[in-house]
C-alpha positions in Angstrom: 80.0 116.6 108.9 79.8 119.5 106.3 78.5 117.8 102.9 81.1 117.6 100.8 80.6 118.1 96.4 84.0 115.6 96.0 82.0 112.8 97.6 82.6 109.9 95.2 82.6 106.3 95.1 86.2 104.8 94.0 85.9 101.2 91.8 87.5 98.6 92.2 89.7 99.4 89.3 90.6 102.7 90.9 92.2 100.8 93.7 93.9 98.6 91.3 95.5 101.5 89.4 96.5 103.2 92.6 100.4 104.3 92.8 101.4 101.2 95.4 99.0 98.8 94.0 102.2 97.0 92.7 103.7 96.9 95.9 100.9 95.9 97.8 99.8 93.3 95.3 103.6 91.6 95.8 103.3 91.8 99.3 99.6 90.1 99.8 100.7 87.5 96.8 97.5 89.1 95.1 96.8 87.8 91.5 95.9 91.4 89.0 93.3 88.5 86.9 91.1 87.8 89.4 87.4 87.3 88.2 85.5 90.6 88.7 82.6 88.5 89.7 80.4 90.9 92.1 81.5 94.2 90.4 78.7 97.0 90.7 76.9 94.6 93.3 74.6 96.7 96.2 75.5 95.0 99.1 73.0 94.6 101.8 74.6 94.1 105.5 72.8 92.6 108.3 76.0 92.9 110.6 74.1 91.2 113.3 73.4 87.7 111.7 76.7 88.4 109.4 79.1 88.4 112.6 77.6 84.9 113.7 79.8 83.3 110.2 82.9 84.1 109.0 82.8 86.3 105.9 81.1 83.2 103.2 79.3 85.4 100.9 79.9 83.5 97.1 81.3 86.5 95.6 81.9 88.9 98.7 82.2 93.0 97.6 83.2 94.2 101.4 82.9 98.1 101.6 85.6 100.3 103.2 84.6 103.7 103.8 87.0 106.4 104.0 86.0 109.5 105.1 89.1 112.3 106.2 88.5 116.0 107.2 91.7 118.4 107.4 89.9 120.7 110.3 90.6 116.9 112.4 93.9 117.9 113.5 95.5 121.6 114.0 99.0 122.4 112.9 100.4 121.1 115.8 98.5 117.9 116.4 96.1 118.9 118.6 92.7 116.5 117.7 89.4 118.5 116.7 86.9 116.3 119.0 83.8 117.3 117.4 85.2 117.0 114.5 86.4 113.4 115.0 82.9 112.3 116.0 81.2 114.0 112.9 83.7 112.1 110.6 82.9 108.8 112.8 79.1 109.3 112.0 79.9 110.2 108.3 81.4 106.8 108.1 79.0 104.9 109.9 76.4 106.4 108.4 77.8 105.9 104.8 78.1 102.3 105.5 75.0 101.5 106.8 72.9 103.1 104.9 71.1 105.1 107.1 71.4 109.4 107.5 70.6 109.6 111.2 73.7 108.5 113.6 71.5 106.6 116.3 69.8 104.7 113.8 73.2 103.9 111.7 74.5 102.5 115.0 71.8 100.1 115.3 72.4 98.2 112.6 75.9 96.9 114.3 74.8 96.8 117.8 71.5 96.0 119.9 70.1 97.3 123.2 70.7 93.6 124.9 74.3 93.8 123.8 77.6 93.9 125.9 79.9 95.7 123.6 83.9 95.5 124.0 85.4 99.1 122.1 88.6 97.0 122.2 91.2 100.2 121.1 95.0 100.0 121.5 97.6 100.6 123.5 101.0 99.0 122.3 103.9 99.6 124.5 106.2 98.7 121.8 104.7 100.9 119.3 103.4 103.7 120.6 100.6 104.8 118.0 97.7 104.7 120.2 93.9 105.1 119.1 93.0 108.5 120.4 91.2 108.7 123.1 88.8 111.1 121.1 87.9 108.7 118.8 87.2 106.2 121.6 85.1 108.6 123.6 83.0 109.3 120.5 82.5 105.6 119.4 81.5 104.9 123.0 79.2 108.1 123.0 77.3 106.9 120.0 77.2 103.1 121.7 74.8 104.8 124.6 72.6 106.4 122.0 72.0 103.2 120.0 70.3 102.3 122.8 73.5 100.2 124.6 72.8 100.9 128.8 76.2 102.2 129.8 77.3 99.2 132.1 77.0 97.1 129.5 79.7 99.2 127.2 83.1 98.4 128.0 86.3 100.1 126.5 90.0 98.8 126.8 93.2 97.7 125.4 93.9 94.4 127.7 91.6 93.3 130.6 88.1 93.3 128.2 85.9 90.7 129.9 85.3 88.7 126.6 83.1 86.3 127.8 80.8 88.8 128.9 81.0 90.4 125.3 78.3 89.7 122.9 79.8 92.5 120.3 83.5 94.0 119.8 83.8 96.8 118.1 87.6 96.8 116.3 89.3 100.2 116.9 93.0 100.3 116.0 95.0 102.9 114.4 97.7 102.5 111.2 101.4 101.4 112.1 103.9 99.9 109.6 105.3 97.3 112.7 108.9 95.8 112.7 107.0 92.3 113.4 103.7 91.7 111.5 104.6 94.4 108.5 101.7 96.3 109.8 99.4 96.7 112.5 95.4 97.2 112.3 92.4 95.7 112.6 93.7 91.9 112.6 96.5 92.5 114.7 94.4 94.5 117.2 93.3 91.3 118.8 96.3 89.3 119.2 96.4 90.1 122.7 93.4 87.7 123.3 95.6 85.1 122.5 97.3 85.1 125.9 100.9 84.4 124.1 101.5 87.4 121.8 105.0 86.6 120.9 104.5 83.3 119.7 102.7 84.8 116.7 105.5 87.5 115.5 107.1 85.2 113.1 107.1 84.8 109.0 104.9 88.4 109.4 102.9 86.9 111.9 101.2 84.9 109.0 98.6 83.2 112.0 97.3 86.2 113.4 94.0 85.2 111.6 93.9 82.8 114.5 93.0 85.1 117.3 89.5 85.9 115.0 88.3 82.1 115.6 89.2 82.3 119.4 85.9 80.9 121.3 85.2 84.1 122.9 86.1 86.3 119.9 84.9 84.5 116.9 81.1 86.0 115.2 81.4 89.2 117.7 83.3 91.6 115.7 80.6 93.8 114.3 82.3 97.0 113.4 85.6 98.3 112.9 86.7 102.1 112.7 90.3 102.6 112.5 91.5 106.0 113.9 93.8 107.0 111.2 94.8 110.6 112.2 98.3 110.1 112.6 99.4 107.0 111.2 103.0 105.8 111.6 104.9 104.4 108.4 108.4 104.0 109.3 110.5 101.3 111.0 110.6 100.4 114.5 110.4 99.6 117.1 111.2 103.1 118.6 108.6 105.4 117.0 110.4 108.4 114.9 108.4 111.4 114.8 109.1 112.4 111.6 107.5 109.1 110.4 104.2 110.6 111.2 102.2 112.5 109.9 98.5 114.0 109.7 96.4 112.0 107.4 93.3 113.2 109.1 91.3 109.9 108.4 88.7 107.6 109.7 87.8 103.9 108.3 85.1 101.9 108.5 84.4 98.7 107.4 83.2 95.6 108.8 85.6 93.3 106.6 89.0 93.3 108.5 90.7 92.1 105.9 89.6 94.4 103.3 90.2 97.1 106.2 93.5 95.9 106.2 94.3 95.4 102.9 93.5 99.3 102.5 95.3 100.4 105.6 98.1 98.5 103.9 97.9 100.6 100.3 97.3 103.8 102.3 100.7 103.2 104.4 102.9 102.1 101.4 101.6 104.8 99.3 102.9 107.5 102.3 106.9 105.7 102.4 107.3 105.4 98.2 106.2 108.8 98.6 108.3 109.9 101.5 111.7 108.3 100.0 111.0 109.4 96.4 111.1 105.4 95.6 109.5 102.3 96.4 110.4 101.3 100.2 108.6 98.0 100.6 107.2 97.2 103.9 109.2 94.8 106.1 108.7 92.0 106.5 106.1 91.2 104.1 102.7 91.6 105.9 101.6 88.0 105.0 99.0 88.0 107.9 96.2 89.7 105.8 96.5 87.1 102.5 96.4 84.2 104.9 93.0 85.9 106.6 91.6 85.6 103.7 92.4 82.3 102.1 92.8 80.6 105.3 90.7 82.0 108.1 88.2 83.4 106.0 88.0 86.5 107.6 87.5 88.8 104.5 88.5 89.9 101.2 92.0 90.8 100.0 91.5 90.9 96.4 90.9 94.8 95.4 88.8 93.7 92.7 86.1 92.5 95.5 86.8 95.8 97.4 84.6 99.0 97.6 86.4 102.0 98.6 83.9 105.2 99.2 85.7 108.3 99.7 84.7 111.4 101.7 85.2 114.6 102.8 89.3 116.2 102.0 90.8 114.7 98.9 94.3 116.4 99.5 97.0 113.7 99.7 94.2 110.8 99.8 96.9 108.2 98.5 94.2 105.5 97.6 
């Protein structure tokens, strides 16, 4: 990706003074007072032993990088695949420290893995992970050194037990069930009984993370937000789309969340002039935090690095 002089690194307090901060804040039931403990920390991620716990770190600072390029997308849609997979290695390579792509890879997957690129496919709604950004992520598995038999990418029908690594690919979509639908949502179809979590804004969902053949695996998560969706459904409305132009990556789904959250509220206040609050509440991501300890949803324990086109950022 073309190096980029409005590179910056966006505080905490940033976030907090962001335009649907107060939204968000009212729908995760955040508290604005919470301790700054961890502010300014360096964070050193060893995704590999990390993904073996649930996220326990004293005083967590999870680090969501952003990075968005407007060449991604053409004026009518049409996806930039090179593109795409420079802004996937941008964001890899941001988080993990590293400025070769192979090598940023390897610190979130191993040669003796089986990796599951678990993407989606909703049939209700229909905002899909591009099949670009898929193709890249796998691309990028097989030079990490991961043998291409032992990569598999799907929607339903990954062989889990066979899995020693998921990587978390979703896309952004306000949903008429959960509030919204990313990375914690992605999984509920390992459940086996997806409906009997769409209730109360499917406040459980943290449950599918602690599955027996899902829980320590997720080591990465990129969220494919080109074309997020922020209006009601369950039939998608074109005009509720639009070209964001943006990649995530993180490997704190709740904070991932949590910013896919701010990102989408942002978009509707600013698309009806007003606040329009995201229905129903998506309670899911507070209760991953305080009661599956998945991640962090406090923005003051948050890290949001920005790259690449600022226009219409939102966060």
């Amino acid at each position: 990706m073309r190096p980029n002089k409005n590179e910056e690194s966006v505080t905490r307090r940033d976030f907090l003074a962001g335009a649907a901060y107060g939204t968000v804040g009212l729908a995760l039931g955040l508290n604005s007072a919470c301790s700054e403990a961890g502010k300014d920390t360096a964070v050193s991620f060893d995704p590999v032993s990390m993904a073996k716990s649930l996220f326990r770190a004293e005083n967590p600072v999870s680090r969501v990088v952003l990075v968005r390029d407007e060449r991604a997308l053409d004026a009518d849609h049409n996806i930039n695949a090179g593109v795409v997979a420079e802004m996937i290695d941008a964001a890899v390579k941001t988080l993990s420290g590293e400025k070769d792509a192979a090598r940023a890879w390897q610190h979130y997957v191993r040669p003796q893995d089986t990796v599951g690129v678990k993407y989606t496919r909703c049939e209700s709604v229909r905002v899909h992970t591009e099949q670009e950004v898929i193709d890249a992520i796998v691309a990028r598995l097989a030079d990490a050194g991961v043998a291409k038999e032992r990569i598999q990418a799907a929607d339903y029908g990954l062989r889990l037990k066979q899995c020693t690594a998921l990587i978390n690919v979703p896309t952004i979509k306000v949903h008429p069930l959960t509030g919204i639908a990313v990375s914690l949502k992605n999984y509920i179809n390992f459940t086996g009984r997806e409906s009997s979590y769409h209730h109360e804004g499917s406040v459980k969902l943290g449950e599918a993370w602690l599955l027996p053949d899902v829980q320590g695996k997720t080591r990465l998560i990129i969220v494919d937000a080109l074309r997020p969706y922020f209006g009601p459904g369950p039939q998608v409305s074109p005009v509720h789309r639009w070209d964001y132009r943006g990649i995530l990556a993180g490997t704190d789904p709740v904070a991932i969340d949590a910013i896919s959250l701010a990102i989408a509220q942002a978009k509707r206040n600013l698309f009806k002039g007003e606040e329009w609050i995201i229905s129903p509440p998506p309670t899911s991501i507070a209760t991953a935090d305080t009661v599956y300890h998945l991640g962090t949803s406090d923005p003051l324990k948050i890290q949001l690095i920005r790259q690449g086109w600022e226009k219409d950022a939102l966060v």
